[in-house]
Structure formats: C-alpha cells, structure tokens
C-alpha positions, 0 to 999 in steps of 0.5 A: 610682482606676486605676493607671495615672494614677499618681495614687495616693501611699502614706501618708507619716503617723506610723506606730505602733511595732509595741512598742506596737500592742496598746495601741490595744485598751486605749484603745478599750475605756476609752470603753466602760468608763467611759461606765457610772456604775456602774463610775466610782462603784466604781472612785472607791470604790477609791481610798477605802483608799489614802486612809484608810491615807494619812492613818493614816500621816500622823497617826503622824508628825503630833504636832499631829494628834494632840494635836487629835484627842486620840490618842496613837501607841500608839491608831492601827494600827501600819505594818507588813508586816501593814498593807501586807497589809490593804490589799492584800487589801481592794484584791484583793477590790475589783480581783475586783470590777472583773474580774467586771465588765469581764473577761467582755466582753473577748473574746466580743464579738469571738468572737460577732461574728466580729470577729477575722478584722478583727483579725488579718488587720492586721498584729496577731498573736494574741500582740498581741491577747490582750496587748491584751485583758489589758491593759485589765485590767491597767492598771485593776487595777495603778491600785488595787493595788501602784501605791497600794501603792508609793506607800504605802509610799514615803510611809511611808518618806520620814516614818520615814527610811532605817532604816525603808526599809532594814529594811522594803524586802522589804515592797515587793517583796511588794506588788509580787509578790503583785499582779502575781500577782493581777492576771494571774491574774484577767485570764487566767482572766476572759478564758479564761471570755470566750472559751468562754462567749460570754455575759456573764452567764454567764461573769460567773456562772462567774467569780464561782463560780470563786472561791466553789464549789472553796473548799467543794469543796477544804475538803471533800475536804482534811476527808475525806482530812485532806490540804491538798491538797484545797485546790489547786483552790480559786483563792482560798487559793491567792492567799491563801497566796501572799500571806501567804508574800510578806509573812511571814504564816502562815495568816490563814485560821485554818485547822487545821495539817494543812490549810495548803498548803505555800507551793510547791504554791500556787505551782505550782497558780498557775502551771498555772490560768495556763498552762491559761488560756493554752492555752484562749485559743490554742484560741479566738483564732483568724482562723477557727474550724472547726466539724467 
C-alpha cells in the first residue's frame, strides 16, 4: 500500500527470544523426520534397553520378584559402573544409527537448493543456523542416551539409598560426559559430511565408512610400527577409549598393551576431528557461495 495513506502498522504480535530462534529448525525438521515409519520403529526400539535395564534394577530390590521368578540376587548382573557402561555402548551404537539416518540431510538440502540466502538474510547468524542444525540431532540423541542414562541411575539410587549414591556419583558424570562427547561428535561430523556431499547417499556412505574404514587402517599401522598411535585416526577407539576412561574400564577392545591409546591423546584427537569439523562448516554455511 502507498505510504502515504499511513495506513500501514508495524507488527505489534509476540516476538521470538533472539536466545531461542535456532530452535525454530528443530521444530520444523521433526514433522519430517517423523512422518517416516521406519524412523519411529527404530527410534521405539531405543527405548527398549532403558527398559530392560530398569526392570533388572527393579528385581535386585524386589524380593517377591524374585521369589516368583525363582531367582536369587546373586543370578542377575550386578549394577554397577560396568552396567551403566553396557548401556551407554548399546544406546551409542543405536544413536550412530539415528545419525547415519538423519544427519546427511540436515545441511545439503539447503546447500542444494540454495536456501541459506532465505536463512541468513533474517535476523539468524551462521552460528544460530549450524546450532539449529545440530540440535536436531542433539535433542534426539540426549533423548536415548544420558537422559535414560540419568534416570537409570537416579532410580538405582532412590532403591539402594545415599550410600549407593555417595560412593557411586562419579558414575553419573561419566554417563553425562561420555554422551555429550558422542553426541557432538556425531553431529559435527554428520553435518560436516552434509555440507560437502551434497548427496544423501553418499554422505550417509561416507559417514558409515568414517566409523569402519580407519579402524582397519589404524590397526594396521599401529601392527607395522608397534605404536598405539596409529589408532588416532580411527573415531570409534577413540570414543571407546574415552568412554572407558570416564567410567574406570581399561581396554574393552582386548587389544594388545602396546596398542592401547593413552587416554589424553583420545582426548586430544577428539577434540581436532571436532574442530576440524567446525571449520569445514565455516567454509560451507555461507549466504553465497563463490565459484572461482
């Protein structure tokens, strides 16, 4: 309408918190994601563990339980830091899953369209769109992996008593650290992949080869040059050696003692693969992309 008709009002509605605009990706993306019945099956099958384990809980306090099942305590698997393990390595694998399936679309669909002009020239940084971006995986995987995690263990806690807990609480900062590492770093290296293979099927390749090729790789160049640090470049002993550091295991990978990785040079290789993610997503999420 012409301005001169001062007709025209500025809009006067609620407006977004500018701490929360990212999660306006999140939202949008989880209509998509769970229109597949594929996805909602495997995402109900990762609930099935915490519940397993649950009820394992249940019956080491539950004498009746027992007695009907005609089992004693000393049958079941004790509950202890090796049990929180277990469940975080089954729920890790089952969260790879997730991410192989959902992470390779999160940027290129974007990139292929050229649909971040439409984001960026809004009010919405970079920053705000790759956080966006990864917290539709991050939500999904905290979901299946230390928040059954915690509640576990709070529910072990409540039945044993403050002993138990007291003795036992490093074992829930260990849940808590050993998944936030796992979930970050599948996201930034499912949506790195995402941003430079604009392909879902490749990328969903390349991802899956990520956590499969370097570990033969890594193992034959630690056998060569009898050094454990050939295993640097393999993502998965790496989790696996900072996992078993959090929770006070030492090589569940039976593997020889000459080829176990220190625990700070697991660290430290984390932390590159996930800087090194981040700047590939700096290179990529950009208004315009200039072809020289």
């Amino acid at each position: 309408m012409a301005v001169y008709e001062h007709k025209y009002r500025p809009y006067q509605g609620p407006v977004t918190p500018a701490w929360s605009r990212f999660l306006i990706l999140p939202r949008y993306a989880y209509q998509s994601v769970f229109q597949s019945k594929f996805f909602i099956a495997l995402f109900a099958l990762c609930f099935v563990s915490p519940l397993v384990m649950a009820i394992l809980i249940y019956l080491h306090h539950n004498v009746n339980a027992l007695a009907l099942l005609e089992l004693k305590a000393s049958d079941l698997v004790p509950i202890n830091a090796f049990f929180f393990r277990v469940f975080i390595m089954i729920q890790g694998s089952l969260a790879f899953l997730i991410t192989v399936i959902i992470g390779p679309v999160l940027v290129s669909r974007d990139l292929a369209n050229n649909a971040l002009p439409l984001y960026l020239c809004r009010p919405f940084s970079r920053a705000e769109y790759v956080l966006g971006k990864m917290s539709v995986l991050v939500i999904l995987l905290s979901a299946i992996t230390w928040v059954p995690g915690l509640l576990l263990f709070c529910f072990q806690a409540s039945l044993e008593g403050f002993g138990w807990l007291g003795e036992n609480l490093w074992v829930a900062g260990a849940i808590f650290i050993s998944s936030w590492t796992w979930i970050i770093a599948l996201s930034l290296l499912s949506m790195a992949l995402s941003a430079w293979i604009k392909w879902r099927i490749a990328a969903s390749a390349a991802l899956f080869g990520v956590f499969t090729i370097p570990n033969a790789i890594g193992l034959m160049i630690s056998e060569l040059l009898r050094t454990p640090y050939g295993n640097l470049i393999s993502p998965s002993v790496l989790m696996q050696t900072v996992t078993d550091g959090l929770f006070g295991q030492h090589n569940t990978l039976d593997l020889p003692a000459w080829m176990v990785l220190p625990l700070w040079s697991a660290w430290g290789a984390v932390l590159v693969i996930c800087l090194s993610c981040l700047f590939l997503l700096a290179r990529k999420v950009r208004a315009y992309e200039v072809v020289s």
